[in-house]
N, C-alpha and C positions, 0 to 999 in steps of 0.2 A: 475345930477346924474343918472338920469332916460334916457334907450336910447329912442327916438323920436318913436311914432310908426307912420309906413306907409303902403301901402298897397301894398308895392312894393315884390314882392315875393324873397324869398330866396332862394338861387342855391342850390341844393340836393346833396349831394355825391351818387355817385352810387357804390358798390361793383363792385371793377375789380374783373370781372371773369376768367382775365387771367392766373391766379395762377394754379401752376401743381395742387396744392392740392385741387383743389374745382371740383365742379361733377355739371354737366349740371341738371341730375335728381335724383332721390331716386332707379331709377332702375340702373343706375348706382354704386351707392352704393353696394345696392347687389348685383351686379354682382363683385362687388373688393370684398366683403365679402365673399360670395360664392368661388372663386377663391382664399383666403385665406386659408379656412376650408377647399377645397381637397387641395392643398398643405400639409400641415400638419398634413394632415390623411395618405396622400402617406409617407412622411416622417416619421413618428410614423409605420408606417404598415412595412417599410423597416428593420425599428431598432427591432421591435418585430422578425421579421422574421431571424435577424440576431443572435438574443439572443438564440433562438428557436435552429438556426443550432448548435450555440456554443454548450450548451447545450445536444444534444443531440450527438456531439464528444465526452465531457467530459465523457459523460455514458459508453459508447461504450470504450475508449483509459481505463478509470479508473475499480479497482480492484470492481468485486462484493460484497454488501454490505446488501444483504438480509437479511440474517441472517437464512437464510434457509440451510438445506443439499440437496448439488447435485446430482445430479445422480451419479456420480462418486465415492462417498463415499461407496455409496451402490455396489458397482462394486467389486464381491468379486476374479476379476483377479488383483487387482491390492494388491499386497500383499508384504510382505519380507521376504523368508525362512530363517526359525529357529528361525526366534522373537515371537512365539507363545507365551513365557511365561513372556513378558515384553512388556513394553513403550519405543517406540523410536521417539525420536523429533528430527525432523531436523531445526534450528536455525542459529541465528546470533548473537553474543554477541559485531558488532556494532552499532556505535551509529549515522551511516552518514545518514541512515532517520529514522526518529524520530518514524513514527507511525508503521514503521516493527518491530522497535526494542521493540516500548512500545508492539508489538502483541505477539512477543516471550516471552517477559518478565510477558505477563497474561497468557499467556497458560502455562509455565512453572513456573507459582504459584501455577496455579489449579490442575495439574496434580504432583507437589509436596505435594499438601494437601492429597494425595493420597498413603498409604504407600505401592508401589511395585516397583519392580524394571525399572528404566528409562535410557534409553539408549541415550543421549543427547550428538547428532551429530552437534559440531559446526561447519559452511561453511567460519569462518570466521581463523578459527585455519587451517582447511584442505583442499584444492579444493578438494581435490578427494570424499570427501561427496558430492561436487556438481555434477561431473561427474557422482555418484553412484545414486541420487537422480532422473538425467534427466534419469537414463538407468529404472530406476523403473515404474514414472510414463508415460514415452515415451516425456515429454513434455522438449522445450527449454526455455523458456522461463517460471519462474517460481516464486513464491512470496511464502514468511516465515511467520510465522513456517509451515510446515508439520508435520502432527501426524498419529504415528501409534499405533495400541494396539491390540496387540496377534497375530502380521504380518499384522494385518486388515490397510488397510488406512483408516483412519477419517474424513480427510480434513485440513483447515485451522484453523485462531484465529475464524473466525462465526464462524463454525461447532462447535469447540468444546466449545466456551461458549454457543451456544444456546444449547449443550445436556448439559452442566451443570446448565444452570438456568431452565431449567424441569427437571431434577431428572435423565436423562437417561445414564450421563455417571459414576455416581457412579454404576450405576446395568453392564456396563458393564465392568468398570476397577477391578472390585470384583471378578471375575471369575478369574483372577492371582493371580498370589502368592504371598504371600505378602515376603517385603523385609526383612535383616537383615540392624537392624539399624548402622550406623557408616561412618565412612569413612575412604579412600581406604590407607593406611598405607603406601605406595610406590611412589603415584603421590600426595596425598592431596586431593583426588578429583578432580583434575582439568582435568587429564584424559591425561596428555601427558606429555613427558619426553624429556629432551634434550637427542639431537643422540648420542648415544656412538663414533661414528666413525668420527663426525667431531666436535663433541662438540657444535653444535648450528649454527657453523660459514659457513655451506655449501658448505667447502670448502676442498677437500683433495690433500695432494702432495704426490707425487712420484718422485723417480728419472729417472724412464723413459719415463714419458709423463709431469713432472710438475706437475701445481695445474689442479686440473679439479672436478665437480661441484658434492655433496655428491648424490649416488641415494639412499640411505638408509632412508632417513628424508624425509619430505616435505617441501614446499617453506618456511616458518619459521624456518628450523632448529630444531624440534620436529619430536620424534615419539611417535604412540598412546601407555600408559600405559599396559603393558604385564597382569596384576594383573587385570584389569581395563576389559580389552578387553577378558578374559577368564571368568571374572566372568558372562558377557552376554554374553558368548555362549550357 
């Protein structure tokens, strides 16, 4: 049962050292470790650096978000004769990006909590408030709402919620008149009328030229409320 002992010695196995994966020494090792950890530092320093640049386009390409007033509000050239005794907002009543429309839609809460008269210019009903808009502030390129109060420009949705969470744009919408409650008996409020001359459809004939395109209306086939449009003169 028992194996026999002798004194005959036993062969040893020796670790083959030929394997990729074994190391001569311990300074070896660290040297694959070392050459690990800068690899990985490079590659992490790349990706930070990348995030970094991103980052700092988005700021740059996207809309200011301070919450501060610009210089530009305070710019008392930038103005609209004959609006001295009203609110005029320039707007959008679409809904193709979301956070313009929710910005019109709080400025034109707050400034309705307000009882004077508002002059609410939509870009979405008429180009030609846009064209009227660029000729104003000089700028092409432009983002909603715009506000004005008593010809003054305001600014944006910032500007005028930060003057209304301090208190300063009730002290200045107060200096106006205030309005008559109701509304407009002729348009409903909504501030535009279908064209008399083509009826909506943009289109009129004649017998000596055909159909040819209404200049009376705007690209919708509306024009602005007569009732509407003398009350804020």
């Amino acid at each position: 049962m028992w194996r026999p002992w002798d004194n005959k010695k036993m062969p040893l196995r020796i670790h083959d050292t030929s394997s990729p994966f074994s190391c001569s020494s311990f300074k070896d090792i660290q040297h694959l470790c070392t050459q690990d950890s800068s690899a990985s530092s490079k590659r992490n320093a790349n990706v930070f650096h990348r995030v970094r640049i991103v980052n700092s386009l988005l700021r740059s390409w996207g809309p200011s978000r301070t919450g501060k007033i610009t210089d530009s509000v305070s710019d008392p050239s930038i103005s609209i004769p004959g609006a001295e005794k009203r609110v005029v907002v320039y707007f959008t009543s679409l809904r193709v990006v979301r956070s313009t429309f929710e910005d019109c839609k709080t400025v034109r809460s707050i400034l309705h909590g307000f009882r004077v008269l508002i002059d609410e210019r939509d870009l979405s009903m008429d180009s030609r408030f846009l064209n009227e808009l660029r000729g104003i502030l000089g700028q092409s390129n432009l983002t909603l709402p715009r506000v004005f109060i008593g010809g003054r420009y305001m600014g944006g949705a910032e500007e005028i919620k930060h003057l209304h969470e301090i208190g300063e744009l009730k002290k200045i919408v107060e200096r106006l008149p205030a309005a008559e409650p109701g509304t407009c008996v002729v348009c409903g409020g909504y501030r535009f009328l279908l064209c008399n001359e083509c009826n909506g459809s943009r289109k009129l004939y004649t017998q000596k030229s055909g159909f040819k395109t209404c200049t009376a209306c705007n690209e919708n086939g509306l024009i602005r409320c007569p009732s509407c449009t003398c009350a804020h003169l």
